[in-house]
C-alpha positions in Angstrom: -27.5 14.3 -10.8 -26.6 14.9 -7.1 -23.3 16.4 -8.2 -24.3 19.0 -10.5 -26.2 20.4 -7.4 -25.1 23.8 -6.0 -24.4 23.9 -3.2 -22.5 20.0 -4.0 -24.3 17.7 -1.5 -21.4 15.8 -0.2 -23.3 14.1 2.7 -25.6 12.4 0.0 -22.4 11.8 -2.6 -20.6 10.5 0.4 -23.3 7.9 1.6 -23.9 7.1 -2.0 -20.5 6.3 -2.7 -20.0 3.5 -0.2 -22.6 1.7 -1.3 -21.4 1.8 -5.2 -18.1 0.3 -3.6 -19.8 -2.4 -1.9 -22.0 -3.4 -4.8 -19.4 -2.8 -7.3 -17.5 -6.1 -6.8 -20.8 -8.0 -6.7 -21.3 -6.8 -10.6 -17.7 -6.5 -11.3 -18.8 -6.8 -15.5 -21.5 -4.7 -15.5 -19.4 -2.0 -13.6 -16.4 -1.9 -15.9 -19.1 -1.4 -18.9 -20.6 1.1 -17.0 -17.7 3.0 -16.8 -15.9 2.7 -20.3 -19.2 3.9 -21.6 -19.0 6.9 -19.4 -15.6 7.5 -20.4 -16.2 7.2 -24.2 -18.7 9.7 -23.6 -16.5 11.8 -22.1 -13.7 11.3 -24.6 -15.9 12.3 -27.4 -17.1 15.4 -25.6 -13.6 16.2 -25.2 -12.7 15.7 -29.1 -15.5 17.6 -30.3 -14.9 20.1 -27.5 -11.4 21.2 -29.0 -12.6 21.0 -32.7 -14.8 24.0 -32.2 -13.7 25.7 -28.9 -16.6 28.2 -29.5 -19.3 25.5 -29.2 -17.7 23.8 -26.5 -19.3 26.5 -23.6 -17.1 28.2 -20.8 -15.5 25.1 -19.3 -13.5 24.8 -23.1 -13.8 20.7 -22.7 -12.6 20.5 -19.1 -14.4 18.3 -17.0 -17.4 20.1 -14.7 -18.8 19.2 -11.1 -19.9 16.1 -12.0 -17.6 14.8 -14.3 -14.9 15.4 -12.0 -16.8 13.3 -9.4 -17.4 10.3 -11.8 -13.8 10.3 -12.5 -12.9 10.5 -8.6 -15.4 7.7 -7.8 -14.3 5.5 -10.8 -10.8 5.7 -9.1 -11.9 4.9 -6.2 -13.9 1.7 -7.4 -11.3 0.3 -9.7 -7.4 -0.2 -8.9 -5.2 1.7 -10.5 -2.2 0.1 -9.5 -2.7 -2.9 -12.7 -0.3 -2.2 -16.2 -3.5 -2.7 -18.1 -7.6 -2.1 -16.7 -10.3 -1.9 -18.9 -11.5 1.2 -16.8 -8.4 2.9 -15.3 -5.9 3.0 -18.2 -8.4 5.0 -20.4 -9.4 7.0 -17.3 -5.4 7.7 -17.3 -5.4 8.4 -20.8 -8.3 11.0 -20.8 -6.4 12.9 -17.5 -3.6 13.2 -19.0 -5.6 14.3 -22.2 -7.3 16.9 -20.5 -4.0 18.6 -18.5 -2.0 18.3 -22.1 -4.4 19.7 -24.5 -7.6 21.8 -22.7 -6.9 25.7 -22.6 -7.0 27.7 -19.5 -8.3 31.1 -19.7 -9.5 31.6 -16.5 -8.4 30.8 -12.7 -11.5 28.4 -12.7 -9.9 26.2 -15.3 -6.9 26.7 -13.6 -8.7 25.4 -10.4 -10.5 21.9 -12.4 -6.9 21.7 -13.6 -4.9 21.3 -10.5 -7.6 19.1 -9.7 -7.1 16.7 -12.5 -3.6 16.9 -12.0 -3.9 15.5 -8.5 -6.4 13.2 -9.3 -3.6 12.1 -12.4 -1.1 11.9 -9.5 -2.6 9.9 -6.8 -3.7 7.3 -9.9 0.0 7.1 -10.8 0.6 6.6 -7.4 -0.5 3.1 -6.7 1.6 1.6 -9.5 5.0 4.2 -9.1 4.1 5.7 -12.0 5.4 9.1 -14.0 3.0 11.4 -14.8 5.1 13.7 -17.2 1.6 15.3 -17.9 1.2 16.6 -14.6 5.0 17.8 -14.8 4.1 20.0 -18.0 0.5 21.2 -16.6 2.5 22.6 -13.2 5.3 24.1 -15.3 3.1 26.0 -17.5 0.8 26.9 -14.3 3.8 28.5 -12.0 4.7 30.0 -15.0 1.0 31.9 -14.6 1.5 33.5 -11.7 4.8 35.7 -13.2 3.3 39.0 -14.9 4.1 39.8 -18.3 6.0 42.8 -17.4 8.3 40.8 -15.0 8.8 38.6 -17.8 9.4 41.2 -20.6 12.0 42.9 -17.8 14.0 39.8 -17.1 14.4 38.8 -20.9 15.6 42.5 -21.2 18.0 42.6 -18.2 19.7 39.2 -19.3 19.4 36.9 -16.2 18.5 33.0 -16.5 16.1 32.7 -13.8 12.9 33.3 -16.1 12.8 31.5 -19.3 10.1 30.8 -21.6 8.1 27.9 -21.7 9.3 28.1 -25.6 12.9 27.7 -24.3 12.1 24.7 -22.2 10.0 22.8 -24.8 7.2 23.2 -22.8 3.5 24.1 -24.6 1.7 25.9 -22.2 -2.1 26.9 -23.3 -2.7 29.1 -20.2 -3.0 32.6 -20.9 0.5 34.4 -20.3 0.1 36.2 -16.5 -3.3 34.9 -15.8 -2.6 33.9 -11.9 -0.3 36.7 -11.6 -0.7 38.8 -8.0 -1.5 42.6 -8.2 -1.9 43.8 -4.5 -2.4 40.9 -2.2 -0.5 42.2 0.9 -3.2 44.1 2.0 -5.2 41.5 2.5 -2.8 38.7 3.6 -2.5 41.5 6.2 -6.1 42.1 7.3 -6.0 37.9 8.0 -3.3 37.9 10.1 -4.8 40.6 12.2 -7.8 39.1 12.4 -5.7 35.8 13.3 -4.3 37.6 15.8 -7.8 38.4 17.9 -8.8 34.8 17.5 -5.3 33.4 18.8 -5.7 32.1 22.3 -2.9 32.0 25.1 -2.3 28.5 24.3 -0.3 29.8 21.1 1.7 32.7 23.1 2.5 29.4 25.3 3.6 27.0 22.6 6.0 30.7 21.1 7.8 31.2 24.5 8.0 27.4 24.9 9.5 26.4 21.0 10.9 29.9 19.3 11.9 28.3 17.0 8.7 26.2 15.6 6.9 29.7 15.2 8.0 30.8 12.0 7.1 27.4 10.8 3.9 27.2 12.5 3.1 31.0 11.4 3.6 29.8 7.7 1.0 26.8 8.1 -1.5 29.1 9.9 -1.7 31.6 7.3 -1.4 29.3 3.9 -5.0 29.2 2.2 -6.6 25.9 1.6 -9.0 25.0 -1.9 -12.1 23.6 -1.1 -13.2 21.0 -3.7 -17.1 21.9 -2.6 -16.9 25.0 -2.3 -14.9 25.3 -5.9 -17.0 23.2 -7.5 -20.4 24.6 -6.0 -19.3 28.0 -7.4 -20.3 29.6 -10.9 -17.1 29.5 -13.6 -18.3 33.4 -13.9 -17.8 34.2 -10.2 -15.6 37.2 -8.9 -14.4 35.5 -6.1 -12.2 33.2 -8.8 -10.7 37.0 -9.8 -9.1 37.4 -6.4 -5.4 37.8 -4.9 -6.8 35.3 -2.1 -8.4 32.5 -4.6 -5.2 32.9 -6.7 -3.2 31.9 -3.7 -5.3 29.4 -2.9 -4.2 27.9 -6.5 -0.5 28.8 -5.8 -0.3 26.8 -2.6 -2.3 24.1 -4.2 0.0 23.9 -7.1 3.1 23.7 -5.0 1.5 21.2 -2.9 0.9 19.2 -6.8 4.5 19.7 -7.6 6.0 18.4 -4.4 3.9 15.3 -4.7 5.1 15.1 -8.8 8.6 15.5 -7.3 8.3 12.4 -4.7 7.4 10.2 -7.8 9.5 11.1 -10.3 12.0 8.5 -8.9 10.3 6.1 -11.7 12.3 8.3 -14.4 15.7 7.3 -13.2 18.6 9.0 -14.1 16.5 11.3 -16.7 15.1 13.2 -13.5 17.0 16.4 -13.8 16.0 17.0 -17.2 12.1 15.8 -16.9 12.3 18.4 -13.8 13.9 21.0 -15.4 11.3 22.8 -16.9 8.9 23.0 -13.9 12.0 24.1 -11.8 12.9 27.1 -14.0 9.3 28.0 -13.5 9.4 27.8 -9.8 12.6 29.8 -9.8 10.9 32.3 -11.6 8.1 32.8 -9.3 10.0 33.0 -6.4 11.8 35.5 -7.1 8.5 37.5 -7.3 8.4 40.2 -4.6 5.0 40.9 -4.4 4.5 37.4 -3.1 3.5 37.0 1.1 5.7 35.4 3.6 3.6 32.0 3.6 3.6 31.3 -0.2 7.0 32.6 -0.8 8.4 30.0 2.2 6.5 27.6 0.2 7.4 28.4 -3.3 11.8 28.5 -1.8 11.1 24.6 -0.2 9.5 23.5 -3.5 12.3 25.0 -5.2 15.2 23.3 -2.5 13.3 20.2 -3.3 13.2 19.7 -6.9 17.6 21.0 -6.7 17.7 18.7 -4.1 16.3 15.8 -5.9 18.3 16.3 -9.6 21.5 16.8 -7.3 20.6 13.2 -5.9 20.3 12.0 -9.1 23.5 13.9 -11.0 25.3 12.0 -7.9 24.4 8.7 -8.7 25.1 8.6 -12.6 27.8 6.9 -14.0 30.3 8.6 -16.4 30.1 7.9 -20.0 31.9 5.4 -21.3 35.1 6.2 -23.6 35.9 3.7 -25.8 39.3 4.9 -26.8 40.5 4.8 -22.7 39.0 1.3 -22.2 41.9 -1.1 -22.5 41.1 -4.1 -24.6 41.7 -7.5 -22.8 43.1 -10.0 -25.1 41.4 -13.3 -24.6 43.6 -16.3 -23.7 44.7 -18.6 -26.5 44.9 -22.6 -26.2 47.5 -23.5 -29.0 47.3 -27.2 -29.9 50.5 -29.1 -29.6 51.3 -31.5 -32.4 53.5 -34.8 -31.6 56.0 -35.9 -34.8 55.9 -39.6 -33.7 52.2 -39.8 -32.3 50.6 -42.7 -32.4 47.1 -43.6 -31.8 47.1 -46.3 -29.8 50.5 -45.4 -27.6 50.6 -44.0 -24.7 53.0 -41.2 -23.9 52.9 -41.0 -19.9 56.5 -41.1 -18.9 55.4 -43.3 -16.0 55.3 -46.8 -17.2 53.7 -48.3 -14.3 50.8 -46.2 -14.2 50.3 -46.3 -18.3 50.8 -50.1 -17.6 47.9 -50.2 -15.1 45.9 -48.1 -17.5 46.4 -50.4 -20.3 45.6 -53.2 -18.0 42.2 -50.7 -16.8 41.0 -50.3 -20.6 41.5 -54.1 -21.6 39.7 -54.9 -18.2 36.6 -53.2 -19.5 37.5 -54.5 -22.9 37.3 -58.1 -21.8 34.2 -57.5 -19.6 32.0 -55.7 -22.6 33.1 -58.9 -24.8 32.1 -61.2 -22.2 28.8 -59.5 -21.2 28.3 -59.2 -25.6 28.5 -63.1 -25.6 26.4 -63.9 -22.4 23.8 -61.7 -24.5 23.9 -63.7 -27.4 23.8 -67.0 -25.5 20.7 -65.9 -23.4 19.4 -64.8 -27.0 20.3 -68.5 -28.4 19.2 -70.4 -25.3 15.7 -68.4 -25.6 15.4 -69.2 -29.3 16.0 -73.1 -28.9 13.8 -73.1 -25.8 11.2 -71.4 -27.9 12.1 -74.0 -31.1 11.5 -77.0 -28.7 7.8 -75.4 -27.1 7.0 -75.1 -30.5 8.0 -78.7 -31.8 6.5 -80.3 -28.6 3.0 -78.4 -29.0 3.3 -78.9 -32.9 3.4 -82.7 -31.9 0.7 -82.6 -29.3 -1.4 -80.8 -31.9 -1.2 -83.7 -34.3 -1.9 -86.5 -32.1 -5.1 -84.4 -30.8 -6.0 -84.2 -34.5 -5.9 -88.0 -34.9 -7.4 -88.7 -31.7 -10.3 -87.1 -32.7 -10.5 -88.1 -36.2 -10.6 -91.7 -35.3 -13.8 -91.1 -32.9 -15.3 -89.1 -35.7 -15.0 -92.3 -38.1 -15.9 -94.4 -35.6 -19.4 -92.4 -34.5 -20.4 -92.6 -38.7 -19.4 -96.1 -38.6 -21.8 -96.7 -35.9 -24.7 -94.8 -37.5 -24.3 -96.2 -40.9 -24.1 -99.7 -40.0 -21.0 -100.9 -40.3 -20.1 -99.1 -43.2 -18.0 -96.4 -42.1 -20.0 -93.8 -42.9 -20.4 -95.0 -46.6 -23.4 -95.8 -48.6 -22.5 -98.1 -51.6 -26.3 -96.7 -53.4 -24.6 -92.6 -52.9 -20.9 -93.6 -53.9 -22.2 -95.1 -57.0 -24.4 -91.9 -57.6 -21.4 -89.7 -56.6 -19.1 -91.7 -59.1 -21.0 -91.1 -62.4 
């Protein structure tokens, strides 16, 4: 609730926040549901958002203050660096659906979608990750800031500098020339002389001493920052959004996004030039704008040097095709078999009778000793089975006598008891007999 504040509390958010990331991997469960339930929610408000744009309100399904928050905290709480996260691959999935498929009709959206696309970046950034969403988003947004007419005059006169996002198979849902600059001299000039009161002698120091720094450090002075509070504590109506200064706010933001984008694109390999080629068209386009101040233009010919620099790196490195018709086959080595007219199986051919001698005397050596160690086996095997024979024999003896032994005291104990009769009455035998 804190972040759909205006003005955005961020001393409240901030304190808030570090205690979310210290309870978060107490609960680590309950925080992941947490979040893909949050993110459901958001990718259904999305869905229904671009099903009927008229009911979907002024932000046309991008994210507001708050959602853009969540998404930054759930970031934050969860690493983004793993192939596959319950939380952060469908918090990837729903960035990258929001740069590739929301509208932007207005230099707000514009704004929440430079935003995104940093937030999509520094995501990717963990794992070295491609974002080509964010590569598209920036293409079609440089291509913004160039006016219709420009446009319209350069397709006329012929030269390849401005192309069509058509042409580069780019879709771009921004409306054509909505970031473009009318009259923003004026006012780039009224800073700098108001710069110029604040400066201090320190800076008229640091020029005599390094001349050469001052351009550079004039450029950085001058080049307008976006606030994230103050963007997102501001009404999607407001005029400052209509602005030459806001609108360079977003241009130096969205060169700032592309050089980033330009760093990581390494993951593509040797498909760089191509992925980068539409956004560097656009950027081509855009600086040759003259309407543009010293500060963004500087910026806008160093992004520009950057993304030739990096496809020239890559053209270097690739390998030529392969052509199979200047490849020159390599036979494989053949083993022909040599057949003998008078082989035999048992002769030996070796030229050197002494040594075949020794190894017929070598084979029948082993011969011998297998026989010998095959009879020792089957006498060990015969001596064990008579030894066995005679255990058996000697206890089957033993066996008997113990039998007799006994059965003798068992005649003589009936004998005793019957009286001399050996256990047999005369009265029972006769009884027993009939």
């Amino acid at each position: 609730m804190l972040a759909g504040e205006q003005p955005v509390p961020a001393a409240h958010l901030d304190i808030l926040t570090q205690i979310m990331l210290q309870l978060a991997p107490e609960v680590p469960f309950y925080a992941a549901t947490v979040a893909r339930m949050r993110l459901e929610k958001l990718h259904d408000r999305l869905s229904k958002a671009l099903a009927n744009p008229l009911a979907a309100g002024p932000l046309l399904g991008w994210p507001g203050s708050r959602q853009i928050m969540q998404l930054r905290l759930f970031s934050c709480m969860f690493p983004t660096s793993d192939k596959r996260h319950p939380v952060t691959t469908p918090l990837a999935l729903l960035l990258g659906k929001y740069l590739m498929q929301c509208p932007v009709t207005c230099p707000y959206l514009a704004a929440a979608g430079l935003l995104v696309a940093g937030m999509a970046l520094h995501n990717a950034s963990a794992a070295a990750r491609f974002c080509p969403e964010v590569v598209n988003f920036l293409a079609a947004a440089f291509s913004a800031f160039v006016p219709p007419a420009a446009a319209g005059t350069a397709a006329q006169s012929g030269t390849a500098a401005w192309e069509p996002a058509a042409a580069q198979q780019v879709v771009s849902l921004f409306t054509p020339g909505l970031l473009a600059l009318d009259c923003c001299k004026a006012e780039v000039h009224k800073q700098q002389a108001t710069d110029k009161h604040i400066g201090s002698n320190k800076q008229k120091k640091q020029q005599q001493q390094h001349p050469k720094n001052h351009g550079q450090c004039q450029h950085q002075q001058h080049k307008p920052r976006l606030q994230l509070y103050q963007l997102l504590s501001q009404p999607t109506d407001a005029t400052k959004f209509g602005s030459d200064t806001f609108k360079l706010q977003l241009l130096h933001c969205a060169v700032a996004t592309a050089s980033r984008a330009c760093q990581l694109s390494s993951g593509c390999g040797d498909a760089v030039p191509q992925v980068l080629q539409p956004l560097t068209a656009a950027v081509a386009a855009v600086a040759q704008l003259q309407k543009l101040p010293e500060s963004a233009a500087a910026a806008v010919v160093r992004l520009q040097q950057q993304l030739q620099e990096t496809s020239a790196a890559v053209m270097v490195k690739r390998k030529p095709l392969l052509q199979s018709h200047r490849v020159k086959t390599v036979i494989p080595r053949e083993f022909n078999p040599r057949f003998e007219t008078d082989f035999a199986l048992n002769k030996d051919f070796d030229p050197d009778r002494q040594r075949s001698q020794a190894r017929k005397l070598q084979r029948q050596l082993v011969k011998e000793k297998r026989g010998a160690m095959r009879e020792l086996r089957r006498d060990a095997a015969f001596m064990a089975a008579e030894r066995d024979a005679d255990k058996a024999r000697v206890d089957a003896e033993r066996l008997t006598s113990e039998r007799a032994f006994y059965s003798e005291l068992q005649m003589q104990e009936a004998d005793a008891k019957s009286g001399g009769q050996r256990g047999m009455n005369p009265h029972k035998r006769k009884k027993r007999n009939k």
